[in-house]
Residue, then its C-alpha position, 0 to 999 in steps of 0.5 A: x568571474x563565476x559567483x553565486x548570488x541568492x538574489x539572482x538565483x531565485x529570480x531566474x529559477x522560473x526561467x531555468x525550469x521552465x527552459x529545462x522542461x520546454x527543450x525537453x519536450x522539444x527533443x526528437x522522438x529518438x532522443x525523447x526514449x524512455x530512460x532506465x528508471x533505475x529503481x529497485x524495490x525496497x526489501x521484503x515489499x509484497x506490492x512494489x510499483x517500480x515508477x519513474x518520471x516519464x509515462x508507462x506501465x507500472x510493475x506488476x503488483x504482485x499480490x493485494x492486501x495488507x501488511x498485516x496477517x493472515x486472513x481467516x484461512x481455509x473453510x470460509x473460517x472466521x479468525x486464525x489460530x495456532x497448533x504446533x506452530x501452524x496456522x489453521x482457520x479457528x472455524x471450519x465449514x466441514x470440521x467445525x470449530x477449533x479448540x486450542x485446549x487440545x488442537x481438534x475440531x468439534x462440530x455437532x454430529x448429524x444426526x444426534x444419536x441417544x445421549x444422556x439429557x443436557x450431554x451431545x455427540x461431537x464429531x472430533x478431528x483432531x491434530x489441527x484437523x490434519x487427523x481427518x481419517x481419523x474422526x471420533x464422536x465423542x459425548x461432551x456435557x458442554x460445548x468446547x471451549x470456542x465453540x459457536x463463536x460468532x465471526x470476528x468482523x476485523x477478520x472479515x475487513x482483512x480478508x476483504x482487505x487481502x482481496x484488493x491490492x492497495x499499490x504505491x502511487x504512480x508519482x511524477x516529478x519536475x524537473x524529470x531526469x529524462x530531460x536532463x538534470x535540475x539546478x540547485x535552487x530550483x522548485x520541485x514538483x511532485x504529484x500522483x495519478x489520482x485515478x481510483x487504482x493508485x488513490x482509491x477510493x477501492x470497496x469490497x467485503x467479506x461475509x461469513x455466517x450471515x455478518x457482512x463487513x464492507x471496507x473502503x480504502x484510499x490514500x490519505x496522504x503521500x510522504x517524499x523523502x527527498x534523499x537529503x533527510x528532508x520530507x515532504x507530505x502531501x495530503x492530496x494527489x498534487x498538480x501535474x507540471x505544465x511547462x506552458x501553464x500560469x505557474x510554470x516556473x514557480x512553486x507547486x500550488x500544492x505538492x512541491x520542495x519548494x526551495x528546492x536542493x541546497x547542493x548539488x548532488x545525485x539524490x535518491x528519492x523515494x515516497x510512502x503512499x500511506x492508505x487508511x482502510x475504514x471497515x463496518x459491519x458485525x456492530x461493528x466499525x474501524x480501520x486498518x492504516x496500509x503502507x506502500x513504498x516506492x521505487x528508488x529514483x535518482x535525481x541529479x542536481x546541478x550547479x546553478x552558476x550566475x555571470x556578473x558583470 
């Protein structure tokens, strides 16, 4: 006779852990190859690492910074501006600084020539500075409106920000679907590599007219969705399992479902790697909080069935 039992069921899940990872990783090198991930990555994500349980190359980036806007463009410019739904940097180098009253660029003409006392001769490019053939000297009583502004520092932290990748965790998880299925009832490990390139920390900085901004970033924590609207958050990079280690079959001493699946099922499991990016510089100071998403990894979950006696 087939029956379930709570009791029975907790006090063998070290066992049936522990039996499913050990057989495992006894498998022949043939057996042991690597499985599809299947994973996708989410829509509309720049930096997606598609990850599954088992060792390996993560997917390429794709590009770094963070999920905000653009940096201050062309120019070495500070900030970003608008001008007939384009973005144009509101400082430049070569043209000076814009001026969205009329959508040109004023600089001071080198050299000044003969004006009037308190007026001065500005070179105007006008057009979002697309009209660079095209350059007036005009004689202005005050500067235009933006003109000298000094660098914003948060423009700066997000193009220091964009350029360092911040990338999803590598994560792994037990029991691992390579092996084989877990039961229902057992516990669950999750962890991450916790190496710099996936936790952090990660430095760089951005300078411009003499204000410098440094950035440090890393991960602050990692939320697993379980796919059964159940989530899991964990402050650090958690334990890696060890099937012949002193908690082999328990709990996660840090980053873990405990009580493992109720059901049994095929669940998609996903995480957020959540990196909080702390900037100073300018008299300044802040942050900037970054999220990356994972892949989609199913786990198939079995039935967990007691024969009593």
């Amino acid at each position: 006779m087939l029956t379930r039992a709570a009791t029975t069921r907790r006090a063998i899940a070290g066992i049936g852990l522990t039996l499913l990872l050990v057989v495992g990783a006894t498998l022949p090198a043939a057996a042991a190859r690597r499985a599809d991930p299947g994973a996708g990555c989410p829509p509309a994500q720049p930096d997606c690492s598609v990850w599954d349980d088992e060792p390996g190359n993560p997917g390429d980036p794709g590009g770094g910074g963070d999920d905000g806007g653009d940096d201050g463009g062309g120019g070495g410019g500070s900030g970003t501006c608008r001008w007939n739904g384009r973005t144009v940097p509101c400082y430049d180098e070569v043209l000076g600084w814009f001026s969205s009253s009329d959508g040109c660029y004023y600089k001071l003409a080198e050299p000044q020539g003969v004006a009037p006392e308190g007026q001065q001769w500005y070179v105007k490019t006008c057009n979002g500075g697309a009209d660079v053939g095209n350059q007036t000297v005009v004689l202005l009583d005050d500067p235009p409106a933006g003109f000298g502004a000094p660098p914003n520092p948060e423009e700066l932290a997000r193009r220091a920000l964009a350029s360092i990748s911040l990338l999803p965790a590598r994560l792994k998880v037990a029991p691992r679907k390579d092996i084989g299925p877990g039961l229902v009832g057992l516990p669950v490990w999750m962890w991450a590599t916790p190496t710099p390139s996936y936790f952090g920390p990660l430095t760089a900085s951005a300078s411009d007219r003499g204000v410098t901004v440094s950035i440090e970033a890393k991960v602050d924590r990692i939320v697993w969705d379980m796919g059964n609207d159940e989530y899991v958050t964990c402050d650090g990079p958690g334990t890696p399992y060890d099937p012949k280690g002193s908690r082999a079959g328990l709990t996660s001493p840090d980053c873990g479902y405990d009580e493992g699946y109720s059901e049994a099922d095929t669940y998609d499991v996903t995480a957020t790697t959540h990196w909080t990016v702390t900037w100073r510089g300018g008299g300044e100071s802040g942050e900037i909080l970054v999220t990356r998403n994972s892949g989609i990894v199913p786990i198939q979950i079995n039935e967990l069935q007691v024969v009593t006696r």
